[in-house]
N, C-alpha and C positions, 0 to 999 in steps of 0.2 A: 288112661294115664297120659299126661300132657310132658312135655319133655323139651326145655328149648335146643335152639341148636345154631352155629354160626352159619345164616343166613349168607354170608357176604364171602365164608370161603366155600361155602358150596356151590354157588353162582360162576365164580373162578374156578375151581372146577370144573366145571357144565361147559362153561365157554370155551376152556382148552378143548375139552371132550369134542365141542362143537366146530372145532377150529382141524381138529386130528381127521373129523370125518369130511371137512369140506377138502382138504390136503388128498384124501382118499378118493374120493369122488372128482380130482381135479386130476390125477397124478396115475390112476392106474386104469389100467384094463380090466373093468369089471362086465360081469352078462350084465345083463338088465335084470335080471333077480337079485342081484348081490347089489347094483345100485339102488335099487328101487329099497331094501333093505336100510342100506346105510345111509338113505335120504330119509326115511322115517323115522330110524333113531336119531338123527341130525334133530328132525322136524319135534321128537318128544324132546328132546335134550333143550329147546329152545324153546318150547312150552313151559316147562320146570323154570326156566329162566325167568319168564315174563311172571309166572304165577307168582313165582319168592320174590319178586322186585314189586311187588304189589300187596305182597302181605301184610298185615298188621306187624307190627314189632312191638313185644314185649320190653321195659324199661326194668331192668334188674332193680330187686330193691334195696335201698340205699342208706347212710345217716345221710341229712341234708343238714348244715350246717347253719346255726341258728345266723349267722352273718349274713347267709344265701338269702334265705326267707324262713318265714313264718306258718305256720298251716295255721287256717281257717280256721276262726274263733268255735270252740265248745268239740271241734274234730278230737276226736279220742286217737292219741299218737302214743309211739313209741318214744322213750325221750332217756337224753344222758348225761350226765351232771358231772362237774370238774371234779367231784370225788368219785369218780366212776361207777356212779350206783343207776341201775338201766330198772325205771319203771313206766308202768304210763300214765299220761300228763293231757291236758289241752287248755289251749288260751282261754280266760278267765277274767276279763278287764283289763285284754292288754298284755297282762300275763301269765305265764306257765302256771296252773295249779300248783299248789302244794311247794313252789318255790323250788329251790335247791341249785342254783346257778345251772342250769339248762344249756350245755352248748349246742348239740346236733338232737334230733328227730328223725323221725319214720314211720310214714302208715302204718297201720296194722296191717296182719294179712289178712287175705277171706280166710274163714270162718271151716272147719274141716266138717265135710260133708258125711265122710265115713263111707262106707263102700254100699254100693244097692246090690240087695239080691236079688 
C-alpha cells in the first residue's frame, strides 16, 4: 500500500534532529562509543535527508480549470459543468464531448488493480 506523506516537514525535522546531534557531539563529554554512536545517527539522519530531497513528488490530483488549460484532444477526463453535473468528457474538435459548459477537468485515476494473492 503506497501512502504519501509531507516530504518537506520531514526533512525539517531530520535537520533539527541533525542539528541536536552535532550540538551533542560539539558540547559534551562523550567516550568514543557514545560519539561514535551519535555520529551515525547524525550520518543516517542525513542520508534520509538527501534520499527525500531527491525523490520523485507525487502532484495531488486536482480540477484544473478550463481557463488554466486544456487536456489533450480525445484524453478521457474528469469534467464539470456550471450546473454542477460531474461526468466524463474529452476534446472533440476543439471541444468538450457532449457539451454542457465545462468549467474545470481532471485525469482519471489508474485503473484499481485489486489485491494479488
Amino acid at each position: 500500500m503506497s501512502r504519501c506523506i509531507d516530504a518537506d516537514a520531514l526533512i525539517e525535522d531530520l535537520k533539527h534532529d541533525v542539528a541536536l546531534d552535532q550540538d551533542s557531539l560539539d558540547h559534551e563529554e562523550l567516550t568514543d562509543s557514545n560519539r561514535e554512536i551519535i555520529q551515525f545517527d547524525k550520518d543516517c539522519k542525513q542520508n534520509a535527508i538527501d534520499l527525500l530531497q531527491n525523490a520523485p513528488t507525487i502532484e495531488p490530483q486536482r480540477w484544473i480549470p478550463c481557463s488554466e488549460r486544456l487536456p489533450e484532444a480525445l484524453q478521457e477526463v474528469i469534467v464539470t459543468s456550471t450546473a454542477g453535473y460531474v461526468y466524463t468528457s474529452r476534446i472533440v474538435h476543439g471541444d468538450f464531448e457532449y457539451g454542457g459548459n465545462v468549467i474545470a477537468w481532471m485525469p482519471l485515476p489508474k485503473p484499481y488493480k485489486g489485491e494479488m494473492e
